[in-house]
Structure formats: structure tokens, C-alpha cells
One Martini backbone bead per residue (centre of mass of N, CA, C, O) as a GRO file, in nm:
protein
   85
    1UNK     BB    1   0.464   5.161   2.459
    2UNK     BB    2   0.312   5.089   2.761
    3UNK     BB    3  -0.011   5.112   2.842
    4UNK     BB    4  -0.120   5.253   3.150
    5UNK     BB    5  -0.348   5.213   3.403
    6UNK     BB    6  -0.585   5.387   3.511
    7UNK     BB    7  -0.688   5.399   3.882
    8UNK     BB    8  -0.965   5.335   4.013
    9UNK     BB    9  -1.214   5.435   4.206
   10UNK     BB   10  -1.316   5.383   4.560
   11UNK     BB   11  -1.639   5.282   4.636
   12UNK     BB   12  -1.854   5.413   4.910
   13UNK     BB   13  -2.181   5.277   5.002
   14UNK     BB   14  -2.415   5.446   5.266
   15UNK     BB   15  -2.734   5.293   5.331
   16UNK     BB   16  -3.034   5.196   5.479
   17UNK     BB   17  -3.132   5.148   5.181
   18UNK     BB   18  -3.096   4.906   4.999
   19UNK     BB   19  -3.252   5.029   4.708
   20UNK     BB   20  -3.027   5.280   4.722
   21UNK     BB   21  -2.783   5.125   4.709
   22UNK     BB   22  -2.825   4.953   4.451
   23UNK     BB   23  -2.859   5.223   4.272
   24UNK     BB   24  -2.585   5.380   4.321
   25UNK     BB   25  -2.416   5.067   4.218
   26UNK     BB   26  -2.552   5.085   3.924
   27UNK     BB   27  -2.483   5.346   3.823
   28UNK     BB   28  -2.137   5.327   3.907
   29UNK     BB   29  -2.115   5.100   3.691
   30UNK     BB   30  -2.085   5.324   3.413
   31UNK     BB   31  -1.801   5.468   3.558
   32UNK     BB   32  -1.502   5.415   3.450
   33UNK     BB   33  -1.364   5.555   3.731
   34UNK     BB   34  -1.531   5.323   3.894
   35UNK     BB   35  -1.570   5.154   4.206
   36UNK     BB   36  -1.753   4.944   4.370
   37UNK     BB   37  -1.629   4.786   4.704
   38UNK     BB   38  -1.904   4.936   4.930
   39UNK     BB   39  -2.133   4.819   5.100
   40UNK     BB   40  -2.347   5.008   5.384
   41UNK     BB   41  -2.582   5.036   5.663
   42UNK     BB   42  -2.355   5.189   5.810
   43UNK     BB   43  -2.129   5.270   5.979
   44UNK     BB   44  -2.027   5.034   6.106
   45UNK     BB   45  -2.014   4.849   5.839
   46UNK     BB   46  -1.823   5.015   5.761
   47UNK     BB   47  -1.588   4.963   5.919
   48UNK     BB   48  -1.546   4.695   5.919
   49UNK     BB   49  -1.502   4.688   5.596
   50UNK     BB   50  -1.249   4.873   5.586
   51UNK     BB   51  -1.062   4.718   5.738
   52UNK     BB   52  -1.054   4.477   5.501
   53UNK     BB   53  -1.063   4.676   5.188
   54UNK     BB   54  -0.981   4.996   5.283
   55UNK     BB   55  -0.981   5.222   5.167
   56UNK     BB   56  -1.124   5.477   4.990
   57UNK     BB   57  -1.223   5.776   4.757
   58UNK     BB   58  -1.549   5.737   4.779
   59UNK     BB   59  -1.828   5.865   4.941
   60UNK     BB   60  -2.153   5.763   4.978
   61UNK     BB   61  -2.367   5.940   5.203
   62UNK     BB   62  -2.607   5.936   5.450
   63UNK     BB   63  -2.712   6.174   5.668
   64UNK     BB   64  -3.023   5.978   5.738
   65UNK     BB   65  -2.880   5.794   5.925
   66UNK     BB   66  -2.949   5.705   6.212
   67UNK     BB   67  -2.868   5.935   6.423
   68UNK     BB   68  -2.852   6.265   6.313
   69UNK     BB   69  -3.022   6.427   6.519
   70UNK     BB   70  -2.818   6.350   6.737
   71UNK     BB   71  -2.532   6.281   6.686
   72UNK     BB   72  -2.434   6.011   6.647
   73UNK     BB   73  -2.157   5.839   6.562
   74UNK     BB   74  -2.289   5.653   6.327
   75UNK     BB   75  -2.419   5.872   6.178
   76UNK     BB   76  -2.391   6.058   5.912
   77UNK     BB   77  -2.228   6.303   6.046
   78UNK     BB   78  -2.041   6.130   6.283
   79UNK     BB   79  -1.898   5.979   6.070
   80UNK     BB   80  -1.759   6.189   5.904
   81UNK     BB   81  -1.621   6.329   6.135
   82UNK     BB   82  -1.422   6.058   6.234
   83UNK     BB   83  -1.294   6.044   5.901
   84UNK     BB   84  -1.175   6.313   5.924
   85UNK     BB   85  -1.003   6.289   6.189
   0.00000   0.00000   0.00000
């Protein structure tokens, strides 16, 4: 009997610093049951970038995207409150 491969995690990192952005996709390069499909600098960026690439199963996302002091709609807390609504 042919075994099936189990299905990967499609994982969104979002966060405004390039560096931590990179950080976190070279981490998850490591783990066998996920794959980074999208990397993006902010709310905005993710909605378009998932629009194109599908949903995520996982997203590694900062709070303290630019805008969150004020819950502005893309900043990393309105970006959540948004795609669980």
C-alpha cells in the first residue's frame, strides 16, 4: 500500500521588520510539517499576497505593526480582529 504524504502547513509571516520577517522564515524552514508561502510587511500586503496564494493555516504575525496603538484596520491587532470576523 502506497503511503500518503500528510498535507504541510501553509504558514504567513507578517511583520514590518524585514530582518525578524526573515528570521522567522529561515526558522520555519526547519520544520518538517510547515512551509512559509508568504511573507508580508503589513496588513495591507498580506491581504493582497493571500488573495493570490489561498488561505494560510498558520500566520506568525506582529502586534506591533505600524497602526496598532490605535487599532487602525491593517495594523497587526485590526488585521486579526478582520480575517477571524
Amino acid at each position: 500500500m502506497k503511503k500518503t504524504a500528510t498535507p504541510r502547513l501553509r504558514i504567513a509571516i507578517v511583520d514590518d521588520h524585514v530582518l525578524l520577517r526573515e528570521m522567522l522564515a529561515t526558522i520555519c524552514t526547519i520544520w518538517v510539517h510547515g512551509e512559509v508561502v508568504l511573507k508580508a510587511a503589513d496588513g495591507v500586503d498580506y491581504e493582497e499576497q493571500v488573495a493570490k496564494v489561498g488561505k494560510m493555516n498558520l500566520r506568525l504575525w506582529t502586534c506591533g505593526c505600524p497602526g496598532a496603538m490605535d487599532m487602525r484596520p491593517w495594523s497587526g491587532y485590526g488585521s486579526t480582529n478582520r480575517i477571524r470576523a
